[in-house]
N, C-alpha and C positions, 0 to 999 in steps of 0.2 A: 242455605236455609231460605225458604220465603218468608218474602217480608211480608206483614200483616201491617196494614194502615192504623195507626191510634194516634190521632192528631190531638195538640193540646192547644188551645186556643190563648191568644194572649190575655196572660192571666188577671183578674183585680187584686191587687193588693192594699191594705190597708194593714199599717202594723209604725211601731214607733218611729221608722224611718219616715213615714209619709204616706201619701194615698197615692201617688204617680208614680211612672216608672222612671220619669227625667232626675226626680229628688231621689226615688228608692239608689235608681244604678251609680250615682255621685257617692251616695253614703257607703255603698259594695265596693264600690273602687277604690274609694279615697279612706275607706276606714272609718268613718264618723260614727261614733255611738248613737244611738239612739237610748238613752235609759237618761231619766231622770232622777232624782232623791225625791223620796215623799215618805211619811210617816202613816199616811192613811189607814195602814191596815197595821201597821205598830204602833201608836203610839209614844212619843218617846224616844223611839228607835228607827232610826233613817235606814231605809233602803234604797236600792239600786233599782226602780223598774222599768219595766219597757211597756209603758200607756202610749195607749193612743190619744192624740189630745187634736187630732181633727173634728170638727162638728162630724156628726152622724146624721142621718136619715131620720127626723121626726116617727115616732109611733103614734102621732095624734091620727084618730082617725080606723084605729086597729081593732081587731076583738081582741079583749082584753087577754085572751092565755095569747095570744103574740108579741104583746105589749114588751119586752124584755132587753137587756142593750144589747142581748147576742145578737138575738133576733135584727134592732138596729144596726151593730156592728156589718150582718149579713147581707140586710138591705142596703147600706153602701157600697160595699162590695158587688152585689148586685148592678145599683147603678154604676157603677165602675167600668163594667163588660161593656157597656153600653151599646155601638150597632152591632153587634155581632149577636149579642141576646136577640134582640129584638129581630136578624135575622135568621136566629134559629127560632124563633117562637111562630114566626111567620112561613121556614120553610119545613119544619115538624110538627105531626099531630100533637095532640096534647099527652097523647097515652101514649107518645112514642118516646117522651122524653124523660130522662130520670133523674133521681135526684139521690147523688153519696156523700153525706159528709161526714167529716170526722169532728169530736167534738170531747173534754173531760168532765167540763162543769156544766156545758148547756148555762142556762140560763138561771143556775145555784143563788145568784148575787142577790137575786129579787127575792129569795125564799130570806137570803140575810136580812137584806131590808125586812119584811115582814115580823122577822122574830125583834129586830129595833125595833120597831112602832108597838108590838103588842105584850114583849115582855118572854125571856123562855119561860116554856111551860103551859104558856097559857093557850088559849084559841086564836088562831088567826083571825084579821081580820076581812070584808068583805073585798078588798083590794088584792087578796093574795089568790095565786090560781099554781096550783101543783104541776099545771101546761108548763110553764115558766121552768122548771130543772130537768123536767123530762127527758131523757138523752137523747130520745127521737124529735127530739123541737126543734131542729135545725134545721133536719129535713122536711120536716112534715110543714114549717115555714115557706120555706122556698116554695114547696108545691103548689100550698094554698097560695101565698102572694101573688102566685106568675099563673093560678088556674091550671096547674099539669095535674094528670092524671096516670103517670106513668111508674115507676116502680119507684117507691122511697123509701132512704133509713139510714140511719146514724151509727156509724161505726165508736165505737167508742175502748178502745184497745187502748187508753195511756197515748203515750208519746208518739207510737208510730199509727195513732189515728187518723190522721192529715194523709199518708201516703198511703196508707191501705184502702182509703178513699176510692185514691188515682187506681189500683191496681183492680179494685170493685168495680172502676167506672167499664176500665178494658177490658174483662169479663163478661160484662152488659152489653156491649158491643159485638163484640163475638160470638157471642151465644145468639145473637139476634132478636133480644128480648127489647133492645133500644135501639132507636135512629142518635141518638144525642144523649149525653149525660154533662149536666151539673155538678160538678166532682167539687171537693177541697176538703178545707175544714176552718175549724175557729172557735176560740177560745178568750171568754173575758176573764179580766182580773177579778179577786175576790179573796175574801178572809179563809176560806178553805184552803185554798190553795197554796197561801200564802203561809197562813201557820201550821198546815201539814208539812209540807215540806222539813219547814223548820224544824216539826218536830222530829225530823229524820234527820235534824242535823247538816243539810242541804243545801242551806240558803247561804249565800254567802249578804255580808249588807253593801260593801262596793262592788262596782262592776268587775264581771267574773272574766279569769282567767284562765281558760282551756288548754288542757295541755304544758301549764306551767308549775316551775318545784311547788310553789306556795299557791298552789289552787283549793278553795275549799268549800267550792259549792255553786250553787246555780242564781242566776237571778230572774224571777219570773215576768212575763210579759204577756201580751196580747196581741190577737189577729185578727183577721180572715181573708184568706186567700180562696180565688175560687178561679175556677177552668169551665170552661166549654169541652168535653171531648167528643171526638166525631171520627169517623173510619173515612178519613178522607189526604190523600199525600199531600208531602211535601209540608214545611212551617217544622215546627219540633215536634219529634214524635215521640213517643212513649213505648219505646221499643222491647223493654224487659223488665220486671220486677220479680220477687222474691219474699217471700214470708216463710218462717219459722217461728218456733217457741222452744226455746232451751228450760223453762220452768225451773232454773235453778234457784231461783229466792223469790219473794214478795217484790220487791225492788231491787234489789243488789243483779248484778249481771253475771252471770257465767265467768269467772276470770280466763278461763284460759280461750274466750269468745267463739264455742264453737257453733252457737245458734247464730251469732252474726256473722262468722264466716259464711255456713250452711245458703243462710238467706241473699247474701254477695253472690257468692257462686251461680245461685238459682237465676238472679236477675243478667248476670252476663250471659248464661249460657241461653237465656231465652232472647237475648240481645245478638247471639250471636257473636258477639264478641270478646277480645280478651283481654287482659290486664292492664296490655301496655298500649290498648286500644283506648284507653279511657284521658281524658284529657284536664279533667277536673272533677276535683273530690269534692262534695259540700260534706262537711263528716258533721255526726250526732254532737261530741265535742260540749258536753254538760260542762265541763269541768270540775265535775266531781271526781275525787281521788278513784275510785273504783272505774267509774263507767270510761274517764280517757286512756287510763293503763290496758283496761280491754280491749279499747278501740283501734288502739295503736298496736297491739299484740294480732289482733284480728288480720288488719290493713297488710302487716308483715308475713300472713301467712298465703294471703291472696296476692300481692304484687312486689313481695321481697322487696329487693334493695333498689327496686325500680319505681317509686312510689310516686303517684301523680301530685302536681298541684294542690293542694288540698287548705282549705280554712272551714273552721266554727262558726257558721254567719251569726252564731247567742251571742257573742262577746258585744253583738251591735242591737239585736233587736231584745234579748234575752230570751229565757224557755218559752216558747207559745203554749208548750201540752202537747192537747190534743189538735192545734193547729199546725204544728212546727211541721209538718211530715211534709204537709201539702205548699206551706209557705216557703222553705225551702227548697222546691220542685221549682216553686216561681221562681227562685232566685237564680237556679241552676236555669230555667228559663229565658230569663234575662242576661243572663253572662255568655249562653249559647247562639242568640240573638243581637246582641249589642256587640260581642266578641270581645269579653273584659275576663278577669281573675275577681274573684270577691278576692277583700282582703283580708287577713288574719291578724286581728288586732289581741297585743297582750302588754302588760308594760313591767313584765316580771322577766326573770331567765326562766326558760323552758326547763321541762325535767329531765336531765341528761340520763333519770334512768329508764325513761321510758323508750320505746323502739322508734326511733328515728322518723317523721314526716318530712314532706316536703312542704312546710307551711310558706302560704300565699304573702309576701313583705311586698316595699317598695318600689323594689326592682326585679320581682318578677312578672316576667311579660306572657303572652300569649292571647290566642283566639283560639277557645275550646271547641269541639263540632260534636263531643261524644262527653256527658256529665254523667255525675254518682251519686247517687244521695241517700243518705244512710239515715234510717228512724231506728233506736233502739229502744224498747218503754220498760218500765217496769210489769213485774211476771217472764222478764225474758222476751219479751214477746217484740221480734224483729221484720224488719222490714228496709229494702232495699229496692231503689228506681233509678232505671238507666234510662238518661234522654237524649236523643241527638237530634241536630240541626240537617234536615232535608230540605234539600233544594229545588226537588221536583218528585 
C-alpha cells in the first residue's frame, strides 16, 4: 500500500492533568487522576470532575462574540503550539490554512451566565452575544484570532467530535484544498452537560470506573487539545481512520458493537495494518454499564484473544465530549513519542463478565510505534484513528 504523509504535529494540551507534556505524560504513566470534588454545578451534591484549574489566556481586549472561556480555553492551547504555529503561519498562505474542530457545548456556559444575571424567561441582557454557543465558534475563533482565511467548521458529532476533526483535517490535505490544518477539539464544563447527563442516569459522583463490576457512570471534564497537520514525513503520522454510524439509539450503543467494529476495521485497513499490528489501545472506556460491555464485545471481534495493551485515559482526565476524540489522539501521541503505556487506573474488581482486555497495570511495559484510538458518541455515531511513530 502507499503511504500517504498526514503528519501530526506536537500536540497542545490543556486538560486536568496540566498544560505540559512533562506533567500530562507523569500522570499517563503513573496513573494520577486528574478529577477533583466540586459541587459547582450540584449544589449539595459533590462530584468527580475533570477542570482545568490552569490560568487561561485573558479575553481582555476581544470582540465581544469571542469573548467566551472556550474560546479562552482555545487560545491557550493555541499559545501552547508555540514555534511550530508561528512556523506554519509564516510558511502558509492564509487561505491555505484550515481550521477543524470538534466541539458539544461551544461556548453554552456564557448563554448560562446570561440567563443568571437576567432571570429565565426574560431578555437577555446587553453582555450576552448568541456568537458565544454557536457550534461553529471554535472554529470561526481560531480563524479570526491567527487572520486565516482558509476553510473553517466545527464538527460537532457528540463524543467522537475531537477525532473526526483529525480524520477532516486528512481529507483537507489530500484533496488539496489545504497546505496545513488546525485540527482538535474542546470542550468547557457547564450545567448542561452536567445535569444532562445525569438525567440519563450517567453520571457517576466518584471517580469512575471503566470496565469495572460496579461501574455506573461517567464523570465529566474539560479540554482542548490541538494539532498542526501537514502532508509531510516522518514524527507521528495519522495513517488511518474510520467513521460509521449504527443509529441504533439516541445515546445507548449498538450492544452487539457492530458500527464500532465497522469504523475499527475501516481505520486499520486504510492503515494498512492488522490487529496484532497495533501496540496500544487508548479505548472509549465511558464506564458506563452499556457503552464498556460494547466496547469490549467489539475489541473481541477485531483482535480476539490477542488483544493489545489497552486503558481508559477518562478514569484520569474524565469525559471531555466533544474534545475527548482529539485529546486522546494526543495522548496516543505522546505514549508513541515518549515510548510509555497510559495507565489504566480502577480501584474496583473488573467485570469478569465482560470479554476479557489487556488493561495497562503497573507492570506492564512497552514502547508502542503503532496506537488505536476509539471515539464512540451518542447516535451511534463512531469513530476510529490509527497513529504511528515514523522515523523518517
Amino acid at each position: 500500500m502507499t503511504r500517504v504523509d498526514c503528519r501530526l504535529s506536537s500536540p497542545a494540551v490543556i486538560c486536568s492533568l496540566g498544560g505540559d507534556h512533562e506533567t500530562i505524560v507523569t500522570a499517563l504513566a503513573t496513573g494520577q487522576r486528574g478529577l477533583t470534588d466540586s459541587d459547582r454545578y450540584t449544589p449539595g451534591r459533590v462530584l468527580a470532575l475533570g477542570d482545568v484549574t490552569m490560568p487561561l489566556v485573558s479575553s481582555e481586549g476581544w470582540p465581544a462574540e469571542h469573548a467566551s472561556r472556550n474560546n479562552r480555553l482555545i487560545a491557550t492551547a493555541l499559545k501552547a503550539l508555540g514555534p511550530q504555529l508561528d512556523e506554519a503561519l509564516k510558511r502558509h498562505a492564509p487561505d491555505r490554512i484550515a481550521v477543524v474542530m470538534g466541539t458539544s457545548t461551544s461556548g453554552i456556559s456564557e448563554t448560562e451566565a446570561a440567563i443568571a444575571r437576567t432571570g429565565p424567561g426574560n431578555d437577555f441582557d446587553e453582555r450576552y452575544r448568541y456568537a458565544h454557543q454557536e457550534l461553529g465558534a471554535p472554529a470561526h475563533f481560531i480563524r479570526a484570532h491567527l487572520g486565516l482565511s482558509g476553510p473553517a467548521w466545527t464538527l460537532s458529532t457528540a463524543c467522537s467530535s475531537g477525532a473526526r476533526a483529525l480524520s477532516a483535517a486528512r481529507r483537507l490535505l489530500l484533496s488539496g484544498q489545504a497546505d496545513a490544518v488546525i485540527a482538535g477539539g474542546a470542550d468547557t464544563l457547564c450545567h448542561l452537560t452536567v445535569h444532562g447527563f445525569d438525567a440519563l442516569g450517567a453520571i457517576s459522583d466518584a471517580p469512575c470506573q471503566p470496565f469495572t463490576a460496579d461501574r455506573c457512570g461517567i464523570n465529566i471534564g474539560e479540554a482542548a487539545a490541538l494539532f498542526i497537520v501537514t502532508r509531510e514525513p516522518g514524527g507521528v503520522q495519522l495513517t488511518g481512520y474510520g467513521e460509521s454510524s449504527d443509529a441504533h439509539h439516541i445515546s445507548a450503543p449498538a450492544p452487539d458493537g457492530h458500527g464500532a467494529i465497522k469504523a475499527i476495521r475501516q481505520a486499520l485497513d486504510m492503515a494498512g495494518r492488522t490487529p496484532e499490528e497495533i501496540d496500544y489501545l487508548n479505548l472509549h472506556g465511558t464506564a458506563t454499564p452499556h457503552n464498556d460491555a460494547m466496547e469490549a464485545l467489539a475489541l473481541h471481534d477485531v483482535f480476539g484473544s490477542r488483544q493489545p495493551p489497552a486503558s481508559s485515559t477518562k478514569a484520569l482526565t474524565g469525559h471531555t465530549l466533544g474534545a475527548a476524540g482529539a485529546l486522546e489522539a494526543a495522548f496516543c501521541w505522546l505514549a508513541l513519542e515518549h515510548g510509555f503505556l497510559p495507565r489504566h487506573v480502577h480501584d474496583q474488581p473488573l467485570d469478569p463478565s465482560l470479554m476479557p482486555l489487556a488493561l495497562v497495570n503497573a507492570e506492564t511495559t512497552g514502547q508502542p510505534r503503532v496506537a488505536l484510538s476509539n471515539a464512540f458518541a451518542f447516535g451511534g455515531n463512531n469513530a476510529a484513528l490509527v497513529l504511528e511513530r515514523h522515523d523518517g
